[in-house]
Backbone as numpy.savetxt, mean C-alpha at the origin, in Angstrom:
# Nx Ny Nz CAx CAy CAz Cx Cy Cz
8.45 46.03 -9.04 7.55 44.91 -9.19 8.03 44.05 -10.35
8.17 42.65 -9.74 8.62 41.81 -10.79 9.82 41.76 -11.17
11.34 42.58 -10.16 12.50 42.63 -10.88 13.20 41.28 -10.25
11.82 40.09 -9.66 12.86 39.03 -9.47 12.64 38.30 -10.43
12.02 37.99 -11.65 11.37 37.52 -12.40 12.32 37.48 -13.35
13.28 38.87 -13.46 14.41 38.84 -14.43 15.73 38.41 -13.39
15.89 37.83 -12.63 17.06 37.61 -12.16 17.65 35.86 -12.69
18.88 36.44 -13.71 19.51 35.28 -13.78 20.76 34.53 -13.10
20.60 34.90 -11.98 21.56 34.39 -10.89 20.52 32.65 -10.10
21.32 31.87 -10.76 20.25 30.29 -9.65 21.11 30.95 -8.16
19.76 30.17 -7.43 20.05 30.22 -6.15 20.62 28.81 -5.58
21.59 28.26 -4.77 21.77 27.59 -4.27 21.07 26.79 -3.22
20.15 25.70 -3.40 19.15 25.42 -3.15 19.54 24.08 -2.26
20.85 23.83 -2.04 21.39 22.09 -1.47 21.59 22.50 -0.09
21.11 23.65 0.60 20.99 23.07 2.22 19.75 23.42 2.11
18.64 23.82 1.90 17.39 23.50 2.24 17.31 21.79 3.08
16.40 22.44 4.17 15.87 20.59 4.49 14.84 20.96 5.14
14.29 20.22 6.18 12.63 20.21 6.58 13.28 20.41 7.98
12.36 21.53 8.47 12.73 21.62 10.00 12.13 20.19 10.58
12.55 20.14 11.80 12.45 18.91 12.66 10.96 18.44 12.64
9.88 19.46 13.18 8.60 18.79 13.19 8.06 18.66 11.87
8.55 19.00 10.43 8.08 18.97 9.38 8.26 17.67 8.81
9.60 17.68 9.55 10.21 16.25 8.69 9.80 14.82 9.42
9.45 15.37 11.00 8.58 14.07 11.40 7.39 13.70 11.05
6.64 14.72 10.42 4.95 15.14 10.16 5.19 14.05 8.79
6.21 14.24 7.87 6.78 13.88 6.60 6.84 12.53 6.70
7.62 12.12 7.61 7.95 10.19 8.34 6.72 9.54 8.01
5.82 10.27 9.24 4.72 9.68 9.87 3.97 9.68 8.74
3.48 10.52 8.04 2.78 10.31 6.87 2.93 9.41 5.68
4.33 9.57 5.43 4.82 8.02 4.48 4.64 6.49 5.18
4.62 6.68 6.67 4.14 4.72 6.93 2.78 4.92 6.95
2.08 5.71 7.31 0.38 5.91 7.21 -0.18 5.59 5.81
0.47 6.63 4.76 0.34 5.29 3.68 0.85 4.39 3.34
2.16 4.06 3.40 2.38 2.80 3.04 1.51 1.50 3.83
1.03 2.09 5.54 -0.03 1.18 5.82 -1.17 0.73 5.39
-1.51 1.95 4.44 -2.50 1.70 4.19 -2.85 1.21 2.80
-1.52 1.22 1.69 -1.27 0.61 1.07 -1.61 -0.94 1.05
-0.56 -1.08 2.08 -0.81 -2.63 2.34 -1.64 -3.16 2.79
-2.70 -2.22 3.51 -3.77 -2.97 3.55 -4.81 -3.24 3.02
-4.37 -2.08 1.97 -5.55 -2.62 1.03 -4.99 -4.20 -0.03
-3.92 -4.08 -0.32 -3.32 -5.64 -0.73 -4.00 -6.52 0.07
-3.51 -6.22 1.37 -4.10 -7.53 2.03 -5.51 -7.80 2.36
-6.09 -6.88 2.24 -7.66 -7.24 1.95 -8.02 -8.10 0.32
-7.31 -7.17 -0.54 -7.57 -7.34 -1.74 -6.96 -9.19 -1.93
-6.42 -9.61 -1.56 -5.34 -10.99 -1.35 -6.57 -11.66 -0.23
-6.81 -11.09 0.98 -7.83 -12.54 1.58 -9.06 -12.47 0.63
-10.00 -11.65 -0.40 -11.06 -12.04 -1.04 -10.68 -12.83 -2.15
-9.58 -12.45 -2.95 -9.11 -13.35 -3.89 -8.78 -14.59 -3.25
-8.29 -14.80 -1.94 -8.35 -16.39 -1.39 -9.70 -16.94 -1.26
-10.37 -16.08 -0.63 -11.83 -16.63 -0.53 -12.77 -17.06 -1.61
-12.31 -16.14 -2.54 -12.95 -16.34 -3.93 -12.65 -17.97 -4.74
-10.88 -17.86 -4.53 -10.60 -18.96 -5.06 -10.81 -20.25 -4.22
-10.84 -20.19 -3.37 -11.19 -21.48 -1.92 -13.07 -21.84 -2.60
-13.49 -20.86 -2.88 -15.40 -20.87 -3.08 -15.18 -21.88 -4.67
-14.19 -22.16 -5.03 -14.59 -22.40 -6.27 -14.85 -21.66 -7.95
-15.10 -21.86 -8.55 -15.47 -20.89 -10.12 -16.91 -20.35 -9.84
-17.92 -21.33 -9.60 -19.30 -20.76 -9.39 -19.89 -20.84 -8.00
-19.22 -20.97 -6.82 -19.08 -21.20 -5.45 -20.09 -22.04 -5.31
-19.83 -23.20 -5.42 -20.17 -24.35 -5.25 -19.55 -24.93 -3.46
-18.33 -24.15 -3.34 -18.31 -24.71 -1.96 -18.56 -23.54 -0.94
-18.69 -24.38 0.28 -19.02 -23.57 1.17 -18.14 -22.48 1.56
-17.99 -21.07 1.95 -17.16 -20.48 2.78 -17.50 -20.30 4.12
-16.70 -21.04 5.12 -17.52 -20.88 6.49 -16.74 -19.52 7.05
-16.78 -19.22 8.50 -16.02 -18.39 9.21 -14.57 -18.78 9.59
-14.47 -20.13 9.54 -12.84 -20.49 9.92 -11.82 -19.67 8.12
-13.01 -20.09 6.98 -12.06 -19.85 5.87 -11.53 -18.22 5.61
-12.79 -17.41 6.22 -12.67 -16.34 6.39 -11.52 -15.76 7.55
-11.62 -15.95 8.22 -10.36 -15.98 9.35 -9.06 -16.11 8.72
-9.23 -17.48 8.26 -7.68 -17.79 7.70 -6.90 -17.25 6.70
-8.35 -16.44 5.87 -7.66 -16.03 4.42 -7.09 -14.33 5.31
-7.86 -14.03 6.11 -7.21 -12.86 6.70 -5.72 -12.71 7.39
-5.52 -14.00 8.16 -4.44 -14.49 8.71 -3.68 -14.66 7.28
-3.82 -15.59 6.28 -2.95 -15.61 5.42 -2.46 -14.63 4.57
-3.26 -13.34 4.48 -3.14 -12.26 3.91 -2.46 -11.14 4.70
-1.64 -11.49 5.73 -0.78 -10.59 6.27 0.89 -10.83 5.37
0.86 -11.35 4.69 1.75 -11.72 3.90 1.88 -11.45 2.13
0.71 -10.78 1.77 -0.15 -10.41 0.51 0.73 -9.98 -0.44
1.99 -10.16 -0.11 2.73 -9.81 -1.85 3.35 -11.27 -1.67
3.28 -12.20 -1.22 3.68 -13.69 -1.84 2.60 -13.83 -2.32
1.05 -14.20 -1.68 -0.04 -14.16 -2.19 -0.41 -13.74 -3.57
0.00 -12.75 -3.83 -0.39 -12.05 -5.23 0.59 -13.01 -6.14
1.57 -13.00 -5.52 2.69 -13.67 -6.72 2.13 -14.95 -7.38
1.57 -15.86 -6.24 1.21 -17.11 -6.07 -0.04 -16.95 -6.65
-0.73 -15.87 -6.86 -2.18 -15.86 -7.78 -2.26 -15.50 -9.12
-0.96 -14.92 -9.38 -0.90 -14.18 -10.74 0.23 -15.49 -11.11
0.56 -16.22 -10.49 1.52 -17.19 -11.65 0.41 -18.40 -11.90
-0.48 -18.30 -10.82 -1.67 -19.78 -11.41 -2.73 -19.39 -12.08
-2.82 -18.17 -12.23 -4.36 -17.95 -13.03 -3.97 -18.02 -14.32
C-alpha cells in the first residue's frame, strides 16, 4: 500500500489522447459554449443598441422595428462592442 507514491520513475504521458467518442463529446461541447458565449454578447450588444437608440433618459420611442433590428444588428456583436466602447 502506497509503494506507488514512492516511485521516481515519470511516466511517459505523450500518447495519451481521447478515444473517438470522448473527443467528439469534447468538440461538441466547446461550440455549445462558444455558442453560447456569443450569445450572450449578442444579446448583451442588441440592449446596449436599444439603450443607446432610447436616448440618455429615453426620451425616444423604442418601437418593434428598433427591437428587431438591434437583434439583426447584433449578430455581428464584437464590431458592435468595439464601436460602443470607442464612443462612450
Amino acid at each position: 500500500m502506497g509503494a506507488n507514491l514512492s516511485n521516481l520513475v515519470e511516466e511517459d504521458k505523450s500518447k495519451i489522447a481521447l478515444a473517438g467518442p470522448d473527443r467528439q463529446a469534447d468538440i461538441i461541447l466547446g461550440v455549445i459554449w462558444a455558442l453560447s458565449l456569443y450569445g450572450v454578447g449578442a444579446i448583451w450588444c442588441a440592449v446596449a443598441l436599444i439603450g443607446r437608440w432610447a436616448g440618455p433618459h429615453g426620451e425616444r420611442g423604442v418601437n418593434m422595428f428598433s427591437v428587431l433590428a438591434a437583434f439583426i444588428l447584433s449578430a455581428g456583436w464584437p464590431v458592435i462592442a468595439v464601436y460602443l466602447l470607442m464612443n462612450d
